[in-house]
C-alpha positions in Angstrom: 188.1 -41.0 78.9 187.1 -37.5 77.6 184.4 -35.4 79.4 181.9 -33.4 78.4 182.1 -29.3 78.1 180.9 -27.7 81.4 179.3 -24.3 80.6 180.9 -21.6 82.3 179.7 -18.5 82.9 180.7 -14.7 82.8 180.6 -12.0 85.3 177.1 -10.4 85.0 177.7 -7.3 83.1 177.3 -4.0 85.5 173.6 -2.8 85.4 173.0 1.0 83.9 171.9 3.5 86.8 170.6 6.7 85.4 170.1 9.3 87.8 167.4 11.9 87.4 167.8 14.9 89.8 167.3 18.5 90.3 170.5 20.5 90.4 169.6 22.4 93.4 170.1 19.0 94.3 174.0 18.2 93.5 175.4 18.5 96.6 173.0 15.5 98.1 173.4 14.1 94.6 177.2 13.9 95.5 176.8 12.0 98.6 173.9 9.4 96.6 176.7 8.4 94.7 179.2 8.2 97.0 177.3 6.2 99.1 176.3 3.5 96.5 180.4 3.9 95.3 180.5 0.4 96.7 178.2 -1.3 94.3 180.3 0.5 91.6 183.6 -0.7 93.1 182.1 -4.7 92.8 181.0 -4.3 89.2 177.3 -4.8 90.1 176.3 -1.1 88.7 177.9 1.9 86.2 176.2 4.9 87.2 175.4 8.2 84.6 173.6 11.9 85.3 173.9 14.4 83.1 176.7 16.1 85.5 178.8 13.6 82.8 178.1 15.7 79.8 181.4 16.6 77.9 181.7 20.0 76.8 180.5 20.1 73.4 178.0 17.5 73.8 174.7 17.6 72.4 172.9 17.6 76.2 169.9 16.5 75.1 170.5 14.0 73.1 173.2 12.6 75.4 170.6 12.6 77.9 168.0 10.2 75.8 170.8 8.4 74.9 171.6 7.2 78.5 168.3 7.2 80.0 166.7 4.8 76.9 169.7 2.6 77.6 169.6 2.4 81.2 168.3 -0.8 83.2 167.6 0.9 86.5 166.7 4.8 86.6 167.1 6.3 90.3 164.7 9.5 90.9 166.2 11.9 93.4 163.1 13.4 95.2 162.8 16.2 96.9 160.2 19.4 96.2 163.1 20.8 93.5 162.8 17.6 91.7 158.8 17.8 91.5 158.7 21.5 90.4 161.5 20.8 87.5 160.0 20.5 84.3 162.6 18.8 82.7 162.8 16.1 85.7 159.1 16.1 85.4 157.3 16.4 81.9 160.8 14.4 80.4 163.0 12.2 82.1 160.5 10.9 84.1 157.5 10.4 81.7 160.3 8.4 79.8 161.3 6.5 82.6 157.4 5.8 83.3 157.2 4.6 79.7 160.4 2.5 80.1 159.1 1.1 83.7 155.5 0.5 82.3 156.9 -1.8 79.5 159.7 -3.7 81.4 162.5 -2.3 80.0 164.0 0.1 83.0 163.1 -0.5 86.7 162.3 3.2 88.4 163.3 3.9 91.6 161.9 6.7 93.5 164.9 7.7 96.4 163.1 9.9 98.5 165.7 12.8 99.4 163.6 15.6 101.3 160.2 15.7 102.7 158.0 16.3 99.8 154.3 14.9 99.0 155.4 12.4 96.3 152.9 9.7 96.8 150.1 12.1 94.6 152.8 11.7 91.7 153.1 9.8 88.8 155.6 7.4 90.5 153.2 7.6 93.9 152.4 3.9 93.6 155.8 2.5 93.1 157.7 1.1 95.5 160.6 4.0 97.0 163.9 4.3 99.2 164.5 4.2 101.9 162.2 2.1 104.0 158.6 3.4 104.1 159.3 6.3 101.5 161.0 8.1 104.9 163.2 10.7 103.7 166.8 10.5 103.7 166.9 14.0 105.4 164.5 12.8 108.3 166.6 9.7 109.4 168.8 10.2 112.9 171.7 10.7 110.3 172.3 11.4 106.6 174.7 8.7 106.7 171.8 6.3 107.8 169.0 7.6 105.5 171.7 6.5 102.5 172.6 3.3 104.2 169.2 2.2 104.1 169.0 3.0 100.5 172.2 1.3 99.2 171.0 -1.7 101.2 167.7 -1.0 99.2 169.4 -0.6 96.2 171.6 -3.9 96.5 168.4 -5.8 97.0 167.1 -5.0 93.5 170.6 -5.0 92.0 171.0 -9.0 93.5 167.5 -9.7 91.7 167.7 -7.7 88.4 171.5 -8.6 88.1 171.8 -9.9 84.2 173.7 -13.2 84.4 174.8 -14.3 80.8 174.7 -17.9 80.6 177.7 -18.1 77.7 180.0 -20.8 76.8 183.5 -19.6 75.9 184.0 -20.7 72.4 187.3 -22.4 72.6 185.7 -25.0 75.0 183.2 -25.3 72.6 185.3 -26.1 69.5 187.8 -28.2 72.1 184.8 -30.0 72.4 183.5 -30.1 69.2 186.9 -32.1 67.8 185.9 -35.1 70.3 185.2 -38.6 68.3 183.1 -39.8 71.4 179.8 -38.9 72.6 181.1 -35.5 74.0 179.8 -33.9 71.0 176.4 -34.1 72.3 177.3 -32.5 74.9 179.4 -29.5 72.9 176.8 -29.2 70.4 174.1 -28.6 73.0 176.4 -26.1 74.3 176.8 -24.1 70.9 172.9 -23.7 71.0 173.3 -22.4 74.4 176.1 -20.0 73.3 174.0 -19.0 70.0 170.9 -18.4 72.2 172.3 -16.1 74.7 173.9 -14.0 71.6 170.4 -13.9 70.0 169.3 -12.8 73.1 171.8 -9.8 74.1 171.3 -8.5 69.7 167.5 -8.9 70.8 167.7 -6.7 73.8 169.7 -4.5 71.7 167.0 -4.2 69.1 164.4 -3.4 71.7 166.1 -0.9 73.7 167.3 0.6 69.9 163.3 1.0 69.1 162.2 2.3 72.5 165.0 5.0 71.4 163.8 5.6 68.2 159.9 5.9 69.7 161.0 9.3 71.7 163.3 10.5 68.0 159.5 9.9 66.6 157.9 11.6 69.1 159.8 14.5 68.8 159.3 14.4 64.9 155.7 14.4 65.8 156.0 17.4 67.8 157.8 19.5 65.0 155.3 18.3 62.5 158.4 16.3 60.4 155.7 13.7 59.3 158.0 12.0 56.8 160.9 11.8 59.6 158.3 10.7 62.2 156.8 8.1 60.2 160.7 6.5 58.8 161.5 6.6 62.2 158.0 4.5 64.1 158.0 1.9 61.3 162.1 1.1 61.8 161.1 1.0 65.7 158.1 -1.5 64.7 160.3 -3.4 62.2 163.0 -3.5 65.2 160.5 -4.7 68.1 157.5 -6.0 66.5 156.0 -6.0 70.3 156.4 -2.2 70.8 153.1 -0.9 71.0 154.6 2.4 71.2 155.8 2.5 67.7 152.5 1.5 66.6 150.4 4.4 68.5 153.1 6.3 67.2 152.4 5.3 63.9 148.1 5.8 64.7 149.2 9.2 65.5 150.6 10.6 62.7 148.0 9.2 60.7 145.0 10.7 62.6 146.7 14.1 62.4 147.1 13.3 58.3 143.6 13.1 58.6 143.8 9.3 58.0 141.5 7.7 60.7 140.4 4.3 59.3 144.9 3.8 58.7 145.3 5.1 62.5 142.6 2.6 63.9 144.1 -0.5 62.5 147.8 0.8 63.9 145.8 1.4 67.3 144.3 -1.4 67.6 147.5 -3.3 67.2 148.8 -1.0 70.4 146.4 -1.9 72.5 146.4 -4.9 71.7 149.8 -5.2 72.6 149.7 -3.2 76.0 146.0 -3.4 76.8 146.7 -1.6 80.1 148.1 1.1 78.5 145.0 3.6 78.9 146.6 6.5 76.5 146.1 3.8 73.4 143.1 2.8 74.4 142.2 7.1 74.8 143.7 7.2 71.1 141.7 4.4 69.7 138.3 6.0 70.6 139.6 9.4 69.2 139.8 7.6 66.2 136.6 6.1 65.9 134.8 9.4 67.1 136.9 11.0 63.8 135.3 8.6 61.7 131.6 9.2 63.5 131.8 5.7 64.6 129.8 6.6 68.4 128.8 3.6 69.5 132.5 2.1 69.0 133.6 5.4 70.5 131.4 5.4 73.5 131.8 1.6 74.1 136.0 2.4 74.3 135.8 5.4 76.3 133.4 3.4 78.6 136.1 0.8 78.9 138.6 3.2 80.3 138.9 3.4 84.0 138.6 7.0 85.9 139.2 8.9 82.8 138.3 12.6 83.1 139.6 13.2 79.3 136.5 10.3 78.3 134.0 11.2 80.1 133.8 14.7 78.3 134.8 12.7 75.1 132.1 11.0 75.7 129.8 13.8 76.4 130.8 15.2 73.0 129.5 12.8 71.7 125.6 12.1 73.1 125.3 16.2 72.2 126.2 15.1 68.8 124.0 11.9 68.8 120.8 14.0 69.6 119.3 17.1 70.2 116.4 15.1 72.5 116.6 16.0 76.3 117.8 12.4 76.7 121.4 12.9 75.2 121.6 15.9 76.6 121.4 14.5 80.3 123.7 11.9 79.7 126.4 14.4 78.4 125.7 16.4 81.4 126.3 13.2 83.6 129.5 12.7 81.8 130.5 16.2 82.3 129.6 15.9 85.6 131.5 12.5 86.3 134.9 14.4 84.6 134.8 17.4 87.2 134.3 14.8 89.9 137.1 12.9 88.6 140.0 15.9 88.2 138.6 17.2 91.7 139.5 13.6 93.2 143.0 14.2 93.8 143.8 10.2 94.2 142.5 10.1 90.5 143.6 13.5 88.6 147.4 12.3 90.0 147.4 8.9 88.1 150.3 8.9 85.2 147.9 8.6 82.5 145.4 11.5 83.5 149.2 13.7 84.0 149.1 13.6 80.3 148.5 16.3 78.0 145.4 16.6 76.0 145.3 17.4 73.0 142.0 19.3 71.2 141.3 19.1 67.1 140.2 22.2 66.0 139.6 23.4 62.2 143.3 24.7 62.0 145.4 23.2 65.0 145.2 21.6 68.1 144.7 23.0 71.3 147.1 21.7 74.3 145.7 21.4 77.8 148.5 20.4 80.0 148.2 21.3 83.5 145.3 20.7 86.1 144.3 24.0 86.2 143.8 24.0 82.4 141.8 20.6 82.4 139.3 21.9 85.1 138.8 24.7 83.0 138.2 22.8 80.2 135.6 20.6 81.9 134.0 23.5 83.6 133.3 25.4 80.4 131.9 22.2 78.9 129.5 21.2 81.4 128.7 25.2 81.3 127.9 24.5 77.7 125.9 21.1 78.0 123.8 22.8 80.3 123.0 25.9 78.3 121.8 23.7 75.4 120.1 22.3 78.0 118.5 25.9 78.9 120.0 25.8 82.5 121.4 29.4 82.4 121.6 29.9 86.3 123.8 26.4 86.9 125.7 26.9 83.2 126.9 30.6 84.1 128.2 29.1 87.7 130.6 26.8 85.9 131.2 29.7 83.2 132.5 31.8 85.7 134.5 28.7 87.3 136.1 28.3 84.0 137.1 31.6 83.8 138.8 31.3 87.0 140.6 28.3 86.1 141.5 28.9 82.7 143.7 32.6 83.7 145.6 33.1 80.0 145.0 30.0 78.3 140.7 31.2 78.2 141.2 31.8 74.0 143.0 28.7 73.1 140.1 27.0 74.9 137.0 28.9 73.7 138.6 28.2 70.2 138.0 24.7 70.8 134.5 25.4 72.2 133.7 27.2 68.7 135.4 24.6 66.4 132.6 22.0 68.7 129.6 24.5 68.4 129.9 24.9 64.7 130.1 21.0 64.9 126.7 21.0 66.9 125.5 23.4 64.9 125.8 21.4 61.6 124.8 18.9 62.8 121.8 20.2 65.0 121.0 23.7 63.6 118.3 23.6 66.4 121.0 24.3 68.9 122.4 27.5 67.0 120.5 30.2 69.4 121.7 28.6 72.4 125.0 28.2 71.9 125.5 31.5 69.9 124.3 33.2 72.8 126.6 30.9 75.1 129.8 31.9 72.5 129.3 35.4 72.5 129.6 35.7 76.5 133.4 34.9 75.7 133.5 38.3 73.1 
């Protein structure tokens, strides 16, 4: 009597470490990968950092290549790493990104005493045990035991077992008269699944690819590239809300708002814990002079410096009565409190750049420094509308101070918002005139 097709199954294929490190690092680097060279040896991990890069290669690109592809991405900490810009502001924001939608797992391996835990990776779990550093254990040997063992553990549980049925069997199967066929045929759906499956992964991980290429089209001001590229992402993953903010971006900076709220709302709809869509959905309505929609979604974002003084944009705008005014105060107020609050200022999302609309450009504020002297000249403002010279030309000053070089790029942005105010309540034009000029 025949029997029925067992499924087998196939080795799991090796899971895609990329490692992220400083190169004042390589010589602990070297002993990382040595150490985990046993993983490598059983097939459970393949292991890339950009000490791989061919002569002739395109380094950058190789780089995004392998790190948008990778299934695990292992950060080598240590204070190099943290002041590395490229480690920093690229690979890791990526990885962040990656972690944030499930498509990498980052793991923070603690090489040096450092303070990590105020980072953008602070709240993830790290290696080895405790976050102790691999330098601090009785031995180097040790420390790196303790992470392989670390390692393995997440490895055993993220370990991508293909359930596929070798298609001979199948077709063996298939050629049975008796009731076998079921059996095969059931089989076949199984086989047909798990290759829908792996092209579906494909197509995701291809789109989260294509989301950074947009990016950096956005960055050059490509709009034509940047726009080709976000729509074949969102036609590749329909559920990557990072096409469609994408997307909501370039059209907002094509001066396009109603087209970039519909694309935004369909982010956040999509990842409504992601707080940068939800930040880029209120721009939008505050473009259009939608306030009440624009206050209600800055309102709904949790310990965000960059909303409050949104938000206190936009009671100054909303009315010239001493009511407005106090509540933009208070939000000024509440964004100083926030970027001085170190357990706040360090979350990923308030890491992120802001970006300021004037009439001709926009105005980056990157670091912390730059933010606090961004919210300090503000509130200096609200509260010299509000005729408060004595407190408004403490946080002038404090502005100053913060600011260093980058003080003209942000008075431009003060001026592009006072001739705002100013059209919009021409009863403000003596104050703030004589608030602008101090900057002369």
């Amino acid at each position: 009597m025949s029997t029925a097709a067992s499924p087998a199954t196939t080795e799991p294929k090796p899971l895609r470490v990329f490692i992220s490190f400083s190169h004042s690092d390589d010589k602990l680097r070297k002993k990382f990968v040595n150490a985990i060279s046993p993983l490598l040896r059983q097939g459970l991990i393949e292991v890339w950092h950009d000490r791989k890069i061919l002569p002739g290669d395109q380094w950058k690109g190789v780089i995004d290549d392998r790190l948008n592809s990778a299934d695990i991405v292992v950060l080598l900490v240590s204070n190099e790493f943290l002041a590395s810009d490229y480690c920093y502001e690229i690979e890791l924001q990526t990885a962040l990104q990656m972690h944030e939608a499930g498509l990498a797992r980052v793991i923070p391996v603690i090489l040096k005493p450092c303070y990590w835990q105020g980072s953008p990776f602070g709240k993830l779990g790290a290696l080895p045990e405790d976050g102790k550093p691999v330098a601090s254990w009785k031995s180097l040997e040790d420390g790196l035991l303790n992470v392989v063992l670390g390692l393995l553990a997440v490895v055993n549980k993220s370990a991508k077992v293909q359930a596929a049925v070798k298609p001979e069997e199948v077709r063996k199967a298939l050629r049975s008269r008796r009731w076998p066929l079921v059996a095969a045929v059931v089989a076949l759906v199984a086989l047909m699944a798990g290759a829908f499956g792996l092209v579906h992964q494909r197509q995701i991980q291809q789109a989260a690819a294509l989301v950074t290429q947009g990016n950096e089209f956005l960055e050059d001001r490509n709009w034509s590239e940047a726009e080709r590229t976000f729509t074949h992402a969102k036609d590749l993953d329909p559920n990557n809300s990072a096409a469609y903010a994408g997307l909501g971006m370039l059209y907002s900076l094509e001066k396009d708002p109603a087209a970039a709220i519909n694309l935004y709302e369909t982010a956040v709809k999509l990842s409504p814990q992601q707080p940068a869509y939800q930040i880029n959905l209120a721009d939008a309505y505050f473009s259009t002079g939608d306030y009440e929609k624009a206050l209600d979604k800055y309102a709904g974002i949790a310990d965000s410096p960059y909303a409050a003084i949104s938000s206190a944009k936009i009671f100054r705008l909303m009315g010239a009565d001493l009511q407005a005014l106090q509540k933009a105060a208070t939000q000024n107020r509440v964004a100083l409190t926030w970027l001085n609050d170190p357990q706040i200022s360090n979350l990923p999302e308030n890491k992120l750049e802001w970006s300021l609309a004037t009439d001709t450009k926009l105005i980056k504020v990157i670091n912390q420094s730059e933010k606090l002297c961004y919210a300090q000249l503000e509130l200096a403002l609200t509260l010299s509308l509000l005729d408060n010279e004595t407190e408004s030309k403490q946080y002038r000053e404090q502005g100053r101070q913060s600011c260093g070089d980058r003080l003209p790029g942000i008075v431009r942005e003060l001026r592009y918002e006072i001739d705002q105010l100013n059209q919009k309540h021409p009863e403000f034009t003596a104050r703030s005139s004589e608030f602008i000029k101090r900057f002369s």
